[in-house]
N, C-alpha and C positions, 0 to 999 in steps of 0.2 A: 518552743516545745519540742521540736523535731531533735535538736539538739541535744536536750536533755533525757529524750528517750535513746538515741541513739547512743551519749554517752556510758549510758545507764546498761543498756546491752553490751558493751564493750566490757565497762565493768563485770557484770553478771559471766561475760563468755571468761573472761581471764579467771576470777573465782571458782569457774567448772573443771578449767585446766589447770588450774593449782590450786586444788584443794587444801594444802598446807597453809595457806593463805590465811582461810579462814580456821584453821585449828590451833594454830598459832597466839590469832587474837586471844583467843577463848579459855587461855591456859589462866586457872583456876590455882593458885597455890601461898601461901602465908606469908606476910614480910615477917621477916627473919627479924629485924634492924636497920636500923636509923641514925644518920650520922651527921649535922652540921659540920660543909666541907670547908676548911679556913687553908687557905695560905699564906706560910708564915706567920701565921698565928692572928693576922689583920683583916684578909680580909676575903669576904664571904663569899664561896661560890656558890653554893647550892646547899641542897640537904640530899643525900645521896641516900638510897633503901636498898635492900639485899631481900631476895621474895624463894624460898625452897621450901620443898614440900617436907624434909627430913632436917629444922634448923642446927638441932643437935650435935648435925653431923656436918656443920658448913665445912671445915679444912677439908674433909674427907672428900664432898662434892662438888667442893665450887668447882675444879676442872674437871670433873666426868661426863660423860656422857647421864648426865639425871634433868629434867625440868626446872628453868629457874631463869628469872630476872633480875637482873639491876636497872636502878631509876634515877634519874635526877633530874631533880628541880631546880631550874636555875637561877642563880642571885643577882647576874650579872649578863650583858650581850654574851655572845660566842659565836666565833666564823663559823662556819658547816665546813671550808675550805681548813681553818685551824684544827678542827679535832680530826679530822680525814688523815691530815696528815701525824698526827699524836697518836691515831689508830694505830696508823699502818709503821710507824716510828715503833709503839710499843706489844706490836705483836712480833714484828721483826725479831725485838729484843727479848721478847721471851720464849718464841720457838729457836733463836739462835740461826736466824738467818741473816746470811750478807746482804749490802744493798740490792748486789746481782740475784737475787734468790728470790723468786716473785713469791708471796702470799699464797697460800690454799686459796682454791675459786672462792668457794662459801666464806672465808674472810675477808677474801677481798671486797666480793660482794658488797657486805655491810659496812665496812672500812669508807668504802667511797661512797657511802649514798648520805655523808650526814647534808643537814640541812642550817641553817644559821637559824640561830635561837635569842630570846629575848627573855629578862628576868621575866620569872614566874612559868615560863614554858615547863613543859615537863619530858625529857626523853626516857623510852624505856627501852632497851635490848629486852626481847624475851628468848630463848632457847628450849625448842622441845625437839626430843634425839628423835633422830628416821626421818624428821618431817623439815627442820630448818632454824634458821636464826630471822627476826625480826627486830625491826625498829620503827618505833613510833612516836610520834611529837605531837603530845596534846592528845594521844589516843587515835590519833590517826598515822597509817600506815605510810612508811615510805619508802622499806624498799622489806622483801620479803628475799631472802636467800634459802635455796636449798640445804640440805647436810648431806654433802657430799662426800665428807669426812670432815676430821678437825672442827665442826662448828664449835664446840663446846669448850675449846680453847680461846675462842672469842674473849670470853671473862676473865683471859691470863692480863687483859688490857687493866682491869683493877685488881686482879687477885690473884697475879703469877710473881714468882720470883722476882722481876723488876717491874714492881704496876706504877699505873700513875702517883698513886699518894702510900705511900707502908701504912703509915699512920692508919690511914682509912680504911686500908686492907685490914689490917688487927683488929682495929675499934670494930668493924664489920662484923666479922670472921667471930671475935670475942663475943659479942653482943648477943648476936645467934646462936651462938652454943651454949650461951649460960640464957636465953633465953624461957619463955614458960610456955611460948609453942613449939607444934609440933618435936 
């Protein structure tokens, strides 16, 4: 019992000092689109969702500084050690930094915090500008980065000039803008 009170106060104290923590969770806004993720056409990673409050206007915002999520649910295991480094591989390559070129804090941040996942898990990045980038597995929190700058570039990891899938980038991007929300 002592334990769990005392855990519980630790938590509570860290939520008072970063309040972004919890505003983060809380971001409220529309999936865009939906995409069954295949590679090579065989075989199933996840189903991957795109969440903005302005779907209309996905090319225009996916790297702005506006509020928005990506999601996946996954089909398959995944290291936390594999995508950490795929993060930080493919923000490199689309902010056009050298190996010597370290990351923005706030990328780096969430770059390194992934955690290993199992089919059916669900990861979500969320971004809300001023306040920070989050990632959460299952709905739960794992690592909370501030926006220091650059967060919102985070999303160049699917939706920048060289993301992880084109394919996915389009069908995404497409989806949402010919969408019937927002």
């Amino acid at each position: 019992m002592f334990l769990r009170t005392f855990f519980g106060a630790i938590a509570l104290s860290v939520l008072l000092i970063k309040p972004g923590w919890a505003e983060v969770e809380l971001l409220d806004i529309p999936a865009c689109s939906e995409l069954e993720l295949r590679v090579a056409g065989l075989f199933r990673v996840g189903t991957a969702r795109l969440y903005l409050d302005n779907c209309h206007e996905a090319r225009n915002q996916i790297l702005s500084p506006v509020p928005k999520q990506f999601s996946l649910r996954l089909a398959r295991p995944f290291s936390g050690q594999d995508l950490s480094e795929t993060a930080y591989d493919l923000l490199r390559r689309n902010l056009h930094l050298t190996e010597d070129e370290p990351l923005p804090e706030s990328l780096a941040c969430l770059a390194k915090a992934y955690v290993d996942g199992e089919p059916g898990d669900r990861f979500d990045v969320t971004y809300r500008p001023e306040i920070g980038l989050a990632l959460r597995l299952n709905g739960n929190l794992v690592q909370f980065c501030e926006d220091a700058s650059y967060a919102e570039q985070y999303f160049s990891i699917w939706f920048g000039d060289e993301p992880f899938h084109r394919r996915m980038r389009e069908v995404l991007l497409d989806r949402a803008e010919n969408s019937d929300r927002g």
